[in-house]
Every structure is written in structure tokens, then in C-alpha cells.
N, C-alpha and C positions, 0 to 999 in steps of 0.2 A: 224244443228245436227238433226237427225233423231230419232225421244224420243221412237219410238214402239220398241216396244222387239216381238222376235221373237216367236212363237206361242211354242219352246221347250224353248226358255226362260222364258215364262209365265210357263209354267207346269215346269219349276224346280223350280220359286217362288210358285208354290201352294205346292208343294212336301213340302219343306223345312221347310214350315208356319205350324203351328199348331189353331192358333186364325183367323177369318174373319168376315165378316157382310154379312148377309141374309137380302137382303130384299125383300119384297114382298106387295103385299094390299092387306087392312085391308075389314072384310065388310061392313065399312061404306066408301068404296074405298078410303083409304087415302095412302098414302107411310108408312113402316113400318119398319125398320135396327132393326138389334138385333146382337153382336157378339158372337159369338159362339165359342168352339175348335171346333177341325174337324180333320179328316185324308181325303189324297186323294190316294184315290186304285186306280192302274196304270191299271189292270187286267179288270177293270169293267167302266173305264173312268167317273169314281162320287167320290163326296164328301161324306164323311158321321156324323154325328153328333150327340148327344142325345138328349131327350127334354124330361120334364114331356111331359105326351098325353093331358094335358087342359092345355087352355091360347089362349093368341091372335097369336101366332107365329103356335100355332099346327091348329088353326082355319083359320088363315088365307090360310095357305097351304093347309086343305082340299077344300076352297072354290076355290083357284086358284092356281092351282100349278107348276106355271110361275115365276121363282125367279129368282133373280139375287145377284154375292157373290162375294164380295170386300175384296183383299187382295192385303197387302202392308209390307216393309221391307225398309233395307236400308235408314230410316226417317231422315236426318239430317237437320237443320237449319242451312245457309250460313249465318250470318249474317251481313259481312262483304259486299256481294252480293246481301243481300237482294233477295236469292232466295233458295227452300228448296230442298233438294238430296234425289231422293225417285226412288222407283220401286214397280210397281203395277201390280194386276192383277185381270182382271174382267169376272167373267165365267158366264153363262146366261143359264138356264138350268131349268129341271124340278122335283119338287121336291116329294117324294112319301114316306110313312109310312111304316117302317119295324116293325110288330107288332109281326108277327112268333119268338118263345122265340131262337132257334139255331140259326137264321139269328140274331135277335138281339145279342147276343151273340159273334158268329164273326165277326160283324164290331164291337164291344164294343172294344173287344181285341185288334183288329187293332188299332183303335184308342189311347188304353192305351199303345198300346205298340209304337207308333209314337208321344206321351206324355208324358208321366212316364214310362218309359221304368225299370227304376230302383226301381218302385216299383211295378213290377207286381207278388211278392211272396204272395201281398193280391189280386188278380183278383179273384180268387173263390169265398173268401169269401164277398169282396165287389156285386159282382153280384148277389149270391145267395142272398142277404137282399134287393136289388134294382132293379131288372130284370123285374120282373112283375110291377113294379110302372114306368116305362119309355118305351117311344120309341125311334129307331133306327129313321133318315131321312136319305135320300139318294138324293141327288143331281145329274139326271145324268146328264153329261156335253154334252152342245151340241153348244157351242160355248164358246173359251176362248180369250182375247185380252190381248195385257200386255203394260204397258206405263212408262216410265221412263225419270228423271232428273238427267243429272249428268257433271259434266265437264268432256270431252277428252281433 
């Protein structure tokens, strides 16, 4: 059986996801995951996500902004099989700080509105309190793989 998914099968599993894991190294060069929400804008071929601007995730990406974003769905345990039923997707890409308050703003929205879709009657007012305390990341994609288990 051939487990790859197809590169429009990978990007319909990034679409559909909303949670993943970033990682990237740290500067004492160690490996680093963090999961994250995210939306994936079709228009701009990147991921995008929020973060306080201090900590090891916003430092690490200014030092190296070489990441890699792990994303997975469809998790089941066979346990009869002894084997697990999954689809993944692994995008490798480079990551960069949206700090401009309108650019943070419209991928905010995107994001809440590919998240909470149903509560976005508070987006104004939650922005206006948090806007300036966060940044925007941007992941742009520059390679996506996707890998999958499953019985045919």
C-alpha cells in the first residue's frame, strides 16, 4: 500500500486542521515543538498563528527562521491490529513576524474566523484589548509532504 498522500491531499489536511506543532531550534540549538492554532491562507501559500512577541518559540524564530509544522487527523488505534489509522501532514517552511497592527489584524480574523467561526460577534472587542500585546507568525510554505495509515 502506498501510505503518501498526495501533495492536494496534504493541503486539504492542513486546510481542514486548525491545531499543529512548530518546530524549530532553540539557541542553545536544541529541537523545540510547540502546538499551536493556525489557519492556512490558500491566497498566500502560509500558515499563520499568534504568539505573545517574548519566549522561546518567538526567539527561536528570530534566530532561525527554518521550521517545520506537524499536522495530523484521522488518529485511530486498531487495536485488534495492533496498528494506528492516521493522516499527516508535514510542511517545512519559513517562518517570519507580522508586527504591522492591520496585517496582524487580518490574519487574526482569518484565523478566528477558520476557529470560532461562531463567535466572531466579539473580534473587535477582543482585538482592540490584545492587538498590541501579540504577534502575528507567518509560515510561508515551501514544501508540503503528507503520509498516511489506513486499511483499503
Amino acid at each position: 500500500m502506498d501510505r503518501y498522500l498526495s501533495k492536494e491531499d496534504a493541503l486539504q489536511l492542513l486546510k481542514r486542521n486548525n491545531t499543529g506543532i512548530i518546530s524549530m531550534i532553540t539557541k542553545e540549538e536544541n529541537p523545540y515543538g510547540v502546538s499551536v492554532n493556525y489557519v492556512y491562507d490558500e491566497e498566500t501559500n502560509a500558515l499563520y498563528f499568534h504568539s505573545n512577541p517574548i519566549g522561546k518559540k518567538i526567539e527561536s524564530i528570530e534566530r532561525n527562521s527554518h521550521v517545520s509544522f506537524l499536522v495530523f487527523d484521522n488518529n485511530n488505534v486498531v487495536a485488534d491490529a495492533y496498528v494506528t489509522h492516521y493522516q499527516s501532514a508535514i510542511v517545512t517552511g519559513n517562518a517570519e513576524l507580522i508586527k504591522e497592527e492591520q496585517a496582524k489584524i487580518k490574519y487574526l480574523k482569518k484565523l478566528c474566523l477558520h476557529t470560532v467561526p461562531e463567535r466572531m460577534d466579539r473580534f473587535d472587542n477582543v482585538v482592540s484589548n490584545y492587538i498590541k500585546g501579540m504577534v502575528m507568525v507567518k509560515i510561508s510554505v515551501t514544501e508540503i509532504t503528507g503520509k498516511q495509515n489506513r486499511d483499503d
